[in-house]
N, C-alpha and C positions, 0 to 999 in steps of 0.2 A: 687324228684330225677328223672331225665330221664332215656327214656330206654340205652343213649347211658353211660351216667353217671353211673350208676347203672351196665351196661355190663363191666365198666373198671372197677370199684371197685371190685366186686366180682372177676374180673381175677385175679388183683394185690394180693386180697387177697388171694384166693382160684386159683392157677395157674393150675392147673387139672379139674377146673369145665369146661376150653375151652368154656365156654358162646358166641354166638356170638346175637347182633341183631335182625337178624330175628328169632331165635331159642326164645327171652326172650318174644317178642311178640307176636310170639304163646301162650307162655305161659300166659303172661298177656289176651290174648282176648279169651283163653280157649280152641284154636283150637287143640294144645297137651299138652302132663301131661309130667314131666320127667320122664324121663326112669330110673335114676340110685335113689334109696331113698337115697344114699349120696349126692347127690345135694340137696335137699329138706333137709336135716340137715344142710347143708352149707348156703342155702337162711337162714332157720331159726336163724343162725346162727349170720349170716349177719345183721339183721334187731334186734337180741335179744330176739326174741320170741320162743316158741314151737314149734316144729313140727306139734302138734294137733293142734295149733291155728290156721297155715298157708294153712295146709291143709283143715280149717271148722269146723274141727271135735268137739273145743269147743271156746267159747267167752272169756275166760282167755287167756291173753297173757302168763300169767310168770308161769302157774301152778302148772309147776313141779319142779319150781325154789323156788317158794314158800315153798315146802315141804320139802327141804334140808335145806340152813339157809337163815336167813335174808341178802340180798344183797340191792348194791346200783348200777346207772349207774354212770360210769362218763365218761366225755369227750374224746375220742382219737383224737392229735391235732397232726394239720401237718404242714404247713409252717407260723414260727411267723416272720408276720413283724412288726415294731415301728409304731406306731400311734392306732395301733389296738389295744383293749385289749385282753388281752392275752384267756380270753375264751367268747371272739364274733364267732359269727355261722361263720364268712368267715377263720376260723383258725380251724373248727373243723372236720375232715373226718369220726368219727363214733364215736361207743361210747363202752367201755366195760364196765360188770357187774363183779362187785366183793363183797368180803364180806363185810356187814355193819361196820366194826369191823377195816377193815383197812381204816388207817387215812392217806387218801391220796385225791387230789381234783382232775387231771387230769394225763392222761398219753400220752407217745410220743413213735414213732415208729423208731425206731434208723436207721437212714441212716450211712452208711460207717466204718471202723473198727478200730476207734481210738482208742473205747475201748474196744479191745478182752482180754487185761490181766485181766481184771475188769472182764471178762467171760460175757461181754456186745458184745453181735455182730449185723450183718447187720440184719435189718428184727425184733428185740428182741422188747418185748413192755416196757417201762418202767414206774413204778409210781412215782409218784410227787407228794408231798405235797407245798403247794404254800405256800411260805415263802421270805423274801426278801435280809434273810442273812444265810450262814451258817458255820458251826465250822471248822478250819483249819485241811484238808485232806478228807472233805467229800467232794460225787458226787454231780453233781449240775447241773440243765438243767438254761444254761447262754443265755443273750442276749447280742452281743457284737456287735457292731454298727448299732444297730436298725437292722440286719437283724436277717437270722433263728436263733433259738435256739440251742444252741452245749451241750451236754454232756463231763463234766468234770469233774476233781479233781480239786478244788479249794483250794490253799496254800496262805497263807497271810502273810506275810513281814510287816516290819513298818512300810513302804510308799510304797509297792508293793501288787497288786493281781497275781499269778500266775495262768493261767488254764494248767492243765496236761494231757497229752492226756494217756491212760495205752496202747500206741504200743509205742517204740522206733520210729519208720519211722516217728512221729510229734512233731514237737518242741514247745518245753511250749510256750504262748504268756504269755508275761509280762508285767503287766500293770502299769505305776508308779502313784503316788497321781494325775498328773498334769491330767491323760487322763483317770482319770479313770469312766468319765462319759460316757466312752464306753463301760463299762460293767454292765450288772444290771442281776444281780440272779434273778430268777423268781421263783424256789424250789429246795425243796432236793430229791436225788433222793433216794428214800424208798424200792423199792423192782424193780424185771424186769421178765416178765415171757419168756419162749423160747421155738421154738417148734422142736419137736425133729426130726433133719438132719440125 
C-alpha cells in the first residue's frame, strides 16, 4: 500500500485522524512518533494488529486478540464488478476480524440509505455469508447487471424476483423470468455492525 493509498484510507476510515502525506512519512522513515496514542490504536486498528506489535514492543501480532476468543479475518469488499470474482484482491479494501463462531465469508461497507428501515445505514458494515440463493424476505448483497453490489430484500414471485429497498424514497426493481440473468445473489446478509453517531 502507498503512502498516498494508505493516507486516504485511514481518512475515509478514521475522519479525525486528519493524516496528511507528509505527516505519514515522517512517520514511516522515523523522523516523528504521533502525538496523539489514539492514532497509533487507529493505525493498529487499520492494519488488524496490536498496539504492542506496531509500536516493537512484541513480535505477535494478534496477542491480545488471542486472549479473548478465537477469531477469524475476513474480507471487507468494496466495488463488485462482473468478470471479477467476487473475492479477487481488486474487490477487497481491508479486512475485518471477527468471531470464529460466526459463519459468514466476507462483508461490505453500505453506501447510501436504502436501507435505514432495516436500521442498515450509510457507513454500516455488513456480514455476508456467500450463498447463491436465499428464502423469500431475506437481506441479500445482489449483483444486478454486472455492476456494484446493492443491499436488499429479496421477495420472489412465480416468474418474478423483487429487490426492496427498506426507505419509501426507492422503488422495488422487478425482475421477470425473461431478464432475470440480471441478477445474481452473491449472500445473505447475516448480521451488520454500526458505529455509534
Amino acid at each position: 500500500m502507498s503512502v498516498d493509498e494508505f493516507t486516504h484510507e485511514m481518512n475515509k476510515r478514521f475522519p479525525e485522524s486528519k493524516l496528511s502525506k507528509p505527516m505519514v512519512s515522517r512517520y514511516e522513515n522515523n523522523v516523528h512518533k504521533p502525538q496523539r496514542f489514539s492514532l497509533v490504536q487507529e493505525i493498529a486498528e487499520f492494519y488488524g494488529v496490536t498496539t504492542d506489535f506496531l509500536m516493537g514492543r512484541t513480535d505477535d501480532k494478534y496477542e491480545k486478540l488471542d486472549n479473548l476468543i478465537p477469531y477469524k479475518k475476513i474480507p471487507l469488499l468494496g466495488t463488485i464488478a462482473a468478470g471479477i470474482p467476487i473475492l479477487a484482491q481488486e474487490n477487497i479494501e481491508g479486512y475485518e476480524y471477527i468471531p470464529e463462531s460466526m459463519n459468514v465469508d466476507f462483508c461490505l461497507r453500505v453506501k447510501g440509505d436504502s436501507m435505514i428501515n432495516a436500521r442498515i445505514i450509510d457507513g454500516d458494515i455488513v456480514f455476508i455469508r456467500q450463498q447463491s440463493d436465499v428464502d423469500h424476505g431475506e437481506i441479500a448483497a445482489v449483483l444486478v447487471d454486472g455492476e456494484n453490489a446493492t443491499l436488499k430484500r429479496v421477495y420472489k414471485g412465480t416468474n418474478t424476483v423483487t429487490l426492496h429497498a427498506e426507505n419509501p424514497n426507492y422503488p422495488d426493481q422487478v425482475f421477470t423470468k425473461r431478464d432475470m440473468r440480471q441478477v445474481t445473489i452473491i449472500g445473505k446478509a447475516v448480521r451488520f455492525s454500526s458505529e455509534v453517531r
